[in-house]
C-alpha positions as CSV (number, residue, x, y, z in Angstrom):
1,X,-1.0,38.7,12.8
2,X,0.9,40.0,9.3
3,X,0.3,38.5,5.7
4,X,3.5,36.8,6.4
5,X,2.7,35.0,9.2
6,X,-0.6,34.1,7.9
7,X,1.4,32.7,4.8
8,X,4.4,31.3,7.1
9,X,1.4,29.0,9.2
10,X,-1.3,28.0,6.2
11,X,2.6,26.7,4.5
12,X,3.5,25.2,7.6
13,X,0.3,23.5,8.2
14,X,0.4,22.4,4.6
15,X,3.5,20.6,4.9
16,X,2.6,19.0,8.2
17,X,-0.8,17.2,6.6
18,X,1.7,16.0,3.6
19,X,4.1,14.3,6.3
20,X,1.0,12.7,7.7
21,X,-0.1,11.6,4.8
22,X,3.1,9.7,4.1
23,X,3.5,8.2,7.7
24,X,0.1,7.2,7.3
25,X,0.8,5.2,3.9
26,X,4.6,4.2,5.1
27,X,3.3,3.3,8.5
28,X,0.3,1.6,6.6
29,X,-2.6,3.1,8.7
30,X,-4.5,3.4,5.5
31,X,-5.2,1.5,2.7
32,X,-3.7,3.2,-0.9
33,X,-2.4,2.4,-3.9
34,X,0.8,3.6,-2.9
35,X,1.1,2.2,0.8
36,X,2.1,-0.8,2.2
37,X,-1.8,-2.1,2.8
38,X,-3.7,-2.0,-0.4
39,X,-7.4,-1.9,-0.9
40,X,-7.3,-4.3,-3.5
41,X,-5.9,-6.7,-1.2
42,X,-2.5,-7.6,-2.4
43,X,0.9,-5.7,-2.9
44,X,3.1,-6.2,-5.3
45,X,6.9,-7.4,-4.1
46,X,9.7,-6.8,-6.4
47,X,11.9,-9.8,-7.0
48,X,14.7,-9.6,-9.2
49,X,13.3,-9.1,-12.9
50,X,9.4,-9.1,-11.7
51,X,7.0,-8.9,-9.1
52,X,5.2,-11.3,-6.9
53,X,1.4,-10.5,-5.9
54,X,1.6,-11.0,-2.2
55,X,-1.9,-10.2,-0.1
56,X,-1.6,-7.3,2.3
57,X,-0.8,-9.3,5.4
58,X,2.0,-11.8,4.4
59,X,4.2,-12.3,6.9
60,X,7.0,-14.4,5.0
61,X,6.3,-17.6,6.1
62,X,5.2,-19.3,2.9
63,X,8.0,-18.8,0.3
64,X,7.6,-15.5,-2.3
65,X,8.1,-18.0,-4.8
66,X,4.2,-19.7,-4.2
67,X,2.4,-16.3,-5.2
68,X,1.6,-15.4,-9.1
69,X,4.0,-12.8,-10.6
70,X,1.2,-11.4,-12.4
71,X,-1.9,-9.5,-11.0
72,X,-4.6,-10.8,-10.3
73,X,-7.4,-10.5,-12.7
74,X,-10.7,-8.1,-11.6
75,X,-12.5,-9.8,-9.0
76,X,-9.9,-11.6,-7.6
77,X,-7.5,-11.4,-4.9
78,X,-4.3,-13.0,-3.6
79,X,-4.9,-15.9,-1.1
80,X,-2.5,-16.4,1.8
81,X,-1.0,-19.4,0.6
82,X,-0.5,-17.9,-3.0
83,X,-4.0,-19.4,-4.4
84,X,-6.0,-16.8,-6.3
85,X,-9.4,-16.1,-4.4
86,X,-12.9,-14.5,-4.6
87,X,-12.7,-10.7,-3.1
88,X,-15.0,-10.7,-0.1
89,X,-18.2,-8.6,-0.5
């Protein structure tokens, strides 16, 4: 094998961990800061001019509107019905 196709597969393999990184956080089959599932246990949901704290498995049926528009504060986690609530141990 040449320098360039050492090169040519060490860049490809490169690129193909990066994609799997990304379908792993768009897919959300890891917890980030920057996926869909958070380890902090809520998301934050843009809405209009700010941003409802939603926890990481809302499903829509209780109105945006019942969660806080601000984060919660260390400690703390969103509740499914929009309640503030002790992070579990």
């Amino acid at each position: 094998m040449t320098t360039r196709q050492k090169v040519r597969t060490v860049l490809f393999a490169a690129i193909a961990l990066l994609l799997v990184f990304v379908l792993m956080d768009a897919l959300g089959l890891r917890t980030s800061d920057t996926g869909v599932v958070s380890p902090k246990g809520y998301i934050a949901i843009s809405h209009g001019g700010h941003s409802h704290y939603v926890p990481n498995d809302w499903d829509g049926s209780v109105p945006i509107s019942n969660f806080p528009s601000t984060p919660p504060p260390d400690g703390m986690t969103v509740g499914p019905n929009g309640e503030l609530v002790p992070l579990a141990p």
